[in-house]
N, C-alpha and C positions, 0 to 999 in steps of 0.2 A: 790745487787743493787748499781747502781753507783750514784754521785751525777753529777746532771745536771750540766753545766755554762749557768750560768747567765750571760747574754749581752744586756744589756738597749743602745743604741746606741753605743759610742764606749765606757759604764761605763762597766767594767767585774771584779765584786771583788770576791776574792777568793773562797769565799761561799757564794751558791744562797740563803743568810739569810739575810732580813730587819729589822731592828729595829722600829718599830711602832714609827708614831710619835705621842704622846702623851701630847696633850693639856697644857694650861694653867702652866708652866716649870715642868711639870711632866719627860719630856725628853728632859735635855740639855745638857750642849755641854760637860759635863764630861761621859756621859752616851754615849752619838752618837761619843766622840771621841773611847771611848773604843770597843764600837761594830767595829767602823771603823778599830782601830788596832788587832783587832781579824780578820778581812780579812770578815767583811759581810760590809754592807751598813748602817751605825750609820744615825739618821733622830732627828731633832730638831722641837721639836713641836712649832710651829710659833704659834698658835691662841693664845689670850691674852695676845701676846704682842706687842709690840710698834714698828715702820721698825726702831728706832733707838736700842732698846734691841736685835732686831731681827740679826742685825749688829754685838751687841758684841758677840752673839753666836755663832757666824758664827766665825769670831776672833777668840774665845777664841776655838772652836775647833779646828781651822786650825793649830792651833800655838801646839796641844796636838799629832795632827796623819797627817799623808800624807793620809791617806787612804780615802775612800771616804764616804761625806758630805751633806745629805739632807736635806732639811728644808717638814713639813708637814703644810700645810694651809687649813682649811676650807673654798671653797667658799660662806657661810653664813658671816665672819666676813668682819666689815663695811671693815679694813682696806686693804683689800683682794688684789686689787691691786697695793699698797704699798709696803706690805712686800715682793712681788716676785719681783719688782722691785728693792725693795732694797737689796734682796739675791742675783739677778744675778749680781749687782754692785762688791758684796763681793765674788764674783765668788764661789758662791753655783753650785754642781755637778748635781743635780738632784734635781727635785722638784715634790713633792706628794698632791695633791689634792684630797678634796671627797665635799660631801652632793652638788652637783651641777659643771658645770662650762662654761665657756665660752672661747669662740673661740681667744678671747682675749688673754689668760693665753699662749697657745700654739705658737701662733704666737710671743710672746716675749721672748719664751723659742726657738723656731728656729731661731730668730735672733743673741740671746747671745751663740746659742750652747749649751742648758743649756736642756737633754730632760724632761719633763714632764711628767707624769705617775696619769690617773687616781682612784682613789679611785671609783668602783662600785658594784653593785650586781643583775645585772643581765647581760644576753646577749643582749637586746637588748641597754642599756646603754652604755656596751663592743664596740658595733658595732660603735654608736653616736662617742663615744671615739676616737675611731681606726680613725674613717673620720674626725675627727678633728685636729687630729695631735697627739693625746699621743703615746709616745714612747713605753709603757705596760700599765697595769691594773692590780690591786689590783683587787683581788677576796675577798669581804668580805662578809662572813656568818652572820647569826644571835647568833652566838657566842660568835662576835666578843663583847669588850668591849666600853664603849660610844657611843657617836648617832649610829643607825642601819638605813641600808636603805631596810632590807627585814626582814620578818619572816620565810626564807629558809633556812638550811642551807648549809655550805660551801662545805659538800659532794653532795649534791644536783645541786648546780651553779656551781661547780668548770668545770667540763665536759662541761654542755652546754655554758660556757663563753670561754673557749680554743675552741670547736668546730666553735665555733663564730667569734674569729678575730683571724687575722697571727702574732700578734704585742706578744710579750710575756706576763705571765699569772700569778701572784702571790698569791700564795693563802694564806685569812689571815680569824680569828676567831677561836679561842679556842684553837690554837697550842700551845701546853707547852713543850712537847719534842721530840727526833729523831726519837720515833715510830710517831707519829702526824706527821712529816715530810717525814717520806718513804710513810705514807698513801696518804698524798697529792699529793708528787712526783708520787706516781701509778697511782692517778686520773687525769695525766696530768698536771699539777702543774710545770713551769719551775724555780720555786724560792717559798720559804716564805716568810712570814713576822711574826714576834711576838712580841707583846706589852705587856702583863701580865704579861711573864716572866723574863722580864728586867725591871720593879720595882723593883722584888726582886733580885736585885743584890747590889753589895755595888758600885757601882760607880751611881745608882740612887740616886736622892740628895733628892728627899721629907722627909718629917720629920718621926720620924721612931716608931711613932704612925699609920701613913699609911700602912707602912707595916707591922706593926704588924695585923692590922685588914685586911692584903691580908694574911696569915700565920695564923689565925684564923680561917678564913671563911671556913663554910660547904659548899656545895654544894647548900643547900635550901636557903641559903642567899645571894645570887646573884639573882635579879628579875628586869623587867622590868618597868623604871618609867617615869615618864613625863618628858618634856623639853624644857623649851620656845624657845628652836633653833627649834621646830615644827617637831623634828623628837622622837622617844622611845630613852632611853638612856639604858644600862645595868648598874647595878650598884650594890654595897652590902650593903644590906639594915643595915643601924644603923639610929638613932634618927630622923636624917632632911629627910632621904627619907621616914622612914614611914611618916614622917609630909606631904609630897609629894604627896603622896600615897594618905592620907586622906582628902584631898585639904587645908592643914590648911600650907603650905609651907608661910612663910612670905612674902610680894611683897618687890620690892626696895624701900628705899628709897629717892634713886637716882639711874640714870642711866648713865655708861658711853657711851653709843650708841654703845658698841660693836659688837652689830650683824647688820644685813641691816634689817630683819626684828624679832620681840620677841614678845612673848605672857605677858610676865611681870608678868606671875607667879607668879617666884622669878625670883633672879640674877644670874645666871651660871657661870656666870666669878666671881662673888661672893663667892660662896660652892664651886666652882674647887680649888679656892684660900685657902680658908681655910681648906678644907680637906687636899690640899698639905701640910700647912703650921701647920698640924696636930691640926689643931679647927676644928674634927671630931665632934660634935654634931652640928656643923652648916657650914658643907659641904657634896658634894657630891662625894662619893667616887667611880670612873666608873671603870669596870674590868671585864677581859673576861667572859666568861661562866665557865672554867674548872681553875680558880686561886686554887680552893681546893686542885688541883692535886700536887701545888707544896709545897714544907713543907723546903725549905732552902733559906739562901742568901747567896749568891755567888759572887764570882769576877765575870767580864763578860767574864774573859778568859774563865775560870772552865765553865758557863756556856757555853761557845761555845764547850769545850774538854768534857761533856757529852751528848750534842745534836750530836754530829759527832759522841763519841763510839755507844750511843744509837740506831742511824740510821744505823751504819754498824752492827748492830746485827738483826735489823728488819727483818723479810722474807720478 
């Protein structure tokens, strides 16, 4: 089986492979520059930060790889219109959006050139998408790792969301390697995406407490918990999400108003914060469905040269 090309307007990187954008600097610009110089699509997780951090990330990747450069935004966060203004300023290549969006986002991405791609899970969101203006769509399963917008999964959507629009089709949850990758490519799939398995690489910059508890985790310890962003989150259960779980999660003390709207549970941008920053008993640690599956860290070259050997052995 060959591997498709991938062509998002006129973006066409070597391998039809995305790097997840991964929240609160879980995925930044040492990480998305690497995936980019490996010949996929490196993505800077824009939510919880600032259009002026958002800025240096973008810098400081351009300045690592020629290759190409996404930023990922939650339509949930206040600063929503901000940050993608402030990425097409920095001339950002592509930009990825989910949990909502507006007609807005697209029309300032066809102005700058800049195409936009949204993050959904189902077909008929696929469809909304397509008439809006996005370039492609993320196909995201219930798999996948962080907010969820279905309880289907990605073999399930993948087909009916290709059936559905002309615009290309990225399939993203649970993917950890080349076999996950020829299986999607079979279901129509004209690109991946994978977030889970680019933590565990050494150019992921979290503290390395985090990734030891992705390198740990069974299988039964990845569950689904609450999320004042009002959507499921997936995550690996240690200390603060059973506290979650059991509604005993602490509220803010303060808020900095980062989302437009929040339940004030607890703080998200809080636990993302600290889990990154390895204060594991009082963060939250989100990740795919199948992080069990992987047991190394890796350069992201290496992992790109066994996601390719693995795929060219697939039936």
């Amino acid at each position: 089986m060959k591997l498709p090309t991938l062509k998002i307007k006129d973006l066409m990187p070597q391998y039809p492979i995305i790097q997840g954008g991964m929240a609160v600097r879980v995925s930044t610009a040492p990480l998305a520059a690497a995936v980019a110089n490996a010949g996929g699509i490196g993505v800077i997780g824009a939510t919880g930060m600032s259009p002026d951090e958002v800025r240096e990330e973008i810098i400081q990747a351009k300045n690592l790889t020629s290759g190409i450069i996404g930023i990922n935004i939650m339509f949930a966060a206040r600063q929503f219109a901000a940050i993608i203004k402030a990425a097409i300023e920095e001339k950002i290549d592509i930009i990825f959006s989910g949990a909502g969006f507006s007609r807005d986002m697209f029309s300032w991405g066809a102005k700058a050139g800049v195409p936009v791609v949204s993050i959904v899970s189902s077909s008929k969101a696929a469809r909304i998408a397509e008439k809006a203006g996005a370039a492609a769509v993320v196909a995201e399963g219930c798999e996948a790792g962080g907010h969820l917008g279905t309880d289907q999964s990605i073999e399930k959507i993948l087909p009916e969301i290709k059936a559905s629009v002309k615009i290309p089709v990225i399939a993203a949850g649970g993917i950890t390697d080349g076999y996950d990758m020829a299986k999607m490519i079979k279901l129509g799939a004209d690109g991946v995406q994978l977030a889970t398995r680019f933590v565990l690489s050494e150019e992921c910059t979290v503290d390395n407490s985090f990734k030891q508890l992705y390198l740990q985790a069974q299988e039964e310890d990845v569950q689904i918990i609450k999320s004042p962003v009002g959507l499921p989150g997936r995550a690996i259960v240690n200390k603060f999400a059973q506290m979650i779980m059991k509604g005993e999660a602490p509220q803010p003390e303060k808020c900095d108003k980062c989302l437009k709207n929040c339940s004030h549970e607890y703080c998200i941008l809080a636990a993302l914060s600290n889990a990154r920053d390895g204060n594991l008993d009082q963060g939250v640690v989100f990740s795919g469905k199948n992080v069990y599956r992987i047991k190394d860290i890796l350069p992201v070259q290496k992992i790109f040269d066994k996601l390719l050997t693995e795929f060219a052995l697939a039936d």
